[in-house]
N, C-alpha and C positions, 0 to 999 in steps of 0.2 A: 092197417098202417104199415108203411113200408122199414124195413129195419133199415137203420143207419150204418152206411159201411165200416166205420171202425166197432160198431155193434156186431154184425157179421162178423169178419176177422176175430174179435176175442171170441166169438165162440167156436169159429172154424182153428184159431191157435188152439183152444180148451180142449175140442178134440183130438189136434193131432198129438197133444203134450199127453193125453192118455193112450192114446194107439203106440208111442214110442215105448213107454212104459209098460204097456203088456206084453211087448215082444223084448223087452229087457235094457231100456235104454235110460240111465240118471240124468233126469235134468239139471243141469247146467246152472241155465240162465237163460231166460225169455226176456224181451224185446231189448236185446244189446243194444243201444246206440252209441257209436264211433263215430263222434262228434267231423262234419264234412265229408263224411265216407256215407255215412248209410247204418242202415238196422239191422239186424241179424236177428229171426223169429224168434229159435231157438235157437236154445248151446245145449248138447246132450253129451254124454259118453257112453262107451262099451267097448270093453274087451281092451281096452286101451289107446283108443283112438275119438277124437275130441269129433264131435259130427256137430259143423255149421247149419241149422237146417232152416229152408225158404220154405216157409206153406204158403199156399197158393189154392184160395178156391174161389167157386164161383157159383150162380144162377147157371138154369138149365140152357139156357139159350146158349150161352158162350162156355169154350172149355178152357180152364184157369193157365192150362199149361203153355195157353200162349203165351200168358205174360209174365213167362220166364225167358227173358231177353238177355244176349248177350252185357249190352249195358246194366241190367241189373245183378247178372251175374259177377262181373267187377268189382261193382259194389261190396258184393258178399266175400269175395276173396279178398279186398284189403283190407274189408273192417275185420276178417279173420286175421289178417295178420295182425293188424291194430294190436286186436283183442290178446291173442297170443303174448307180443312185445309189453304191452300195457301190463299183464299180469305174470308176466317174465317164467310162461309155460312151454316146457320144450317138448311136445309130444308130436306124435302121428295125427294129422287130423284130414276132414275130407268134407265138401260142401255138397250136402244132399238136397231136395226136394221130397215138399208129402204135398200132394196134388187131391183135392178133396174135390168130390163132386156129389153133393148130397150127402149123405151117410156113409158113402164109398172113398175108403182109402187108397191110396195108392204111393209106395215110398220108393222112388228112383235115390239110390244111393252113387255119392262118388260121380256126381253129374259136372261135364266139362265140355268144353266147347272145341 
């Protein structure tokens, strides 16, 4: 039976909210929604700086990191401001990606167009 895609995703989010966490990152808050803006995966912290993060995986045929699209990068940065304003946080922060492909992680930090 074929898993169902938000099936997938909680388990590709389950992994990368542990892969952040063994390299030293607190989570936050997972699946932010900023209501007309968009979702935010993650919300993590370290060292002092608030990390927005987009997972992104995929089946072997295609690779996830295509759809990480200008347009949904947008997205991510005003529900980070949102998010920010909303909970009246004045910190350093910065919109990453963790790109999974199979058991294989991959974390581009600090990703901008």
């Amino acid at each position: 039976m074929r898993e169902l895609p938000k099936q997938f995703g909680d388990v590709s989010e389950d992994l990368a909210t542990r892969y952040l966490e063994q390299k030293g990152y607190s989570i936050v808050d997972r699946n932010y929604f900023a209501r007309k803006l968009g979702e935010i995966d993650i919300i993590a912290q370290k060292e002092g700086v608030l990390h927005f993060i987009e997972v992104k995986s995929g089946r072997a045929d295609f690779d996830p990191v295509y759809n990480l699209t200008p347009a949904k990068l947008h997205k991510i940065i005003n529900s980070a401001h949102y998010y920010l304003k909303s909970k009246k946080i004045d910190m350093p922060f910065c919109v990453d990606a963790l790109i999974i492909r199979g058991e294989v992680v991959e974390f581009i930090e600090n990703i901008t167009l």
